[in-house]
C-alpha positions as CSV (number, residue, x, y, z in Angstrom):
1,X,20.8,-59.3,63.1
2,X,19.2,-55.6,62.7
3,X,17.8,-54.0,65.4
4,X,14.4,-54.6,64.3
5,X,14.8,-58.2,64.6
6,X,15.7,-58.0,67.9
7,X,13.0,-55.7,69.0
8,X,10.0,-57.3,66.9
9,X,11.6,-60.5,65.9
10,X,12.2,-62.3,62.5
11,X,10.2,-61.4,59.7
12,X,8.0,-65.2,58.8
13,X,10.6,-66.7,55.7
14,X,8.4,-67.2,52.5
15,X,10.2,-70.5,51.6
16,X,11.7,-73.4,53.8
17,X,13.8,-76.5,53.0
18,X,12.6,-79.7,55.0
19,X,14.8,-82.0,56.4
20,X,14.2,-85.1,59.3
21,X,11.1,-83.0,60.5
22,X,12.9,-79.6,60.8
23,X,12.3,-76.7,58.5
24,X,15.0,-74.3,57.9
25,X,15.1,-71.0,56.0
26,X,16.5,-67.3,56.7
27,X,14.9,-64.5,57.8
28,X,13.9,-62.0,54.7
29,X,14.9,-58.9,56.8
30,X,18.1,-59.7,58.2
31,X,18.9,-63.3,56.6
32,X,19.6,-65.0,59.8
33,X,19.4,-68.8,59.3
34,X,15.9,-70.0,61.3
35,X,14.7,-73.1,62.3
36,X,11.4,-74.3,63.1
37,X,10.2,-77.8,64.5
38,X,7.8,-79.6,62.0
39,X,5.1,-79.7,64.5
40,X,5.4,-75.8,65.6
41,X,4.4,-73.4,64.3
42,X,7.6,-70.6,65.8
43,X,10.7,-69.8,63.8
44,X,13.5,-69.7,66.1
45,X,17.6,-68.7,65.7
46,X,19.7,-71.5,65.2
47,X,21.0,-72.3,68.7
48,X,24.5,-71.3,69.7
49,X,27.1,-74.1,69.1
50,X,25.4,-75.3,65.9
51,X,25.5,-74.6,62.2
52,X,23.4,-74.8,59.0
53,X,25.3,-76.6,56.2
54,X,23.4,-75.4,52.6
55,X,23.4,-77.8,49.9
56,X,21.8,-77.7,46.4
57,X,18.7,-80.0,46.1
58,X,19.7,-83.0,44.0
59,X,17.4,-84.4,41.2
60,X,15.4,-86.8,43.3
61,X,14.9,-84.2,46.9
62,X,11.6,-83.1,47.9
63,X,10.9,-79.5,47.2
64,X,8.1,-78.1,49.3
């Protein structure tokens, strides 16, 4: 993470994948992985312990 990230915080990602009500994306400035809860409206740092597994979008995913 830069250190502007850590004194202003992530730069808002301009695209997200969806998945079971979560959106995930990275940060533009320092591509940290983010994660955001469907129904709020902060993106937050994935929390320690836990990893984003990338896949590419098959024929029939939604793209948002």
């Amino acid at each position: 993470m830069q250190s502007i990230c850590r004194i202003l915080g992530h730069q808002r990602p301009s695209g997200a994948v969806w998945n079971n009500g979560y959106f995930f994306s990275h940060c533009p400035r320092c591509n940290a992985e983010l994660i955001k809860a469907g129904d709020g409206n902060r993106w937050k740092d994935v929390p320690k312990g836990y990893r984003i597994t990338w896949k590419p979008l098959g024929e029939y995913d939604i793209r948002w």
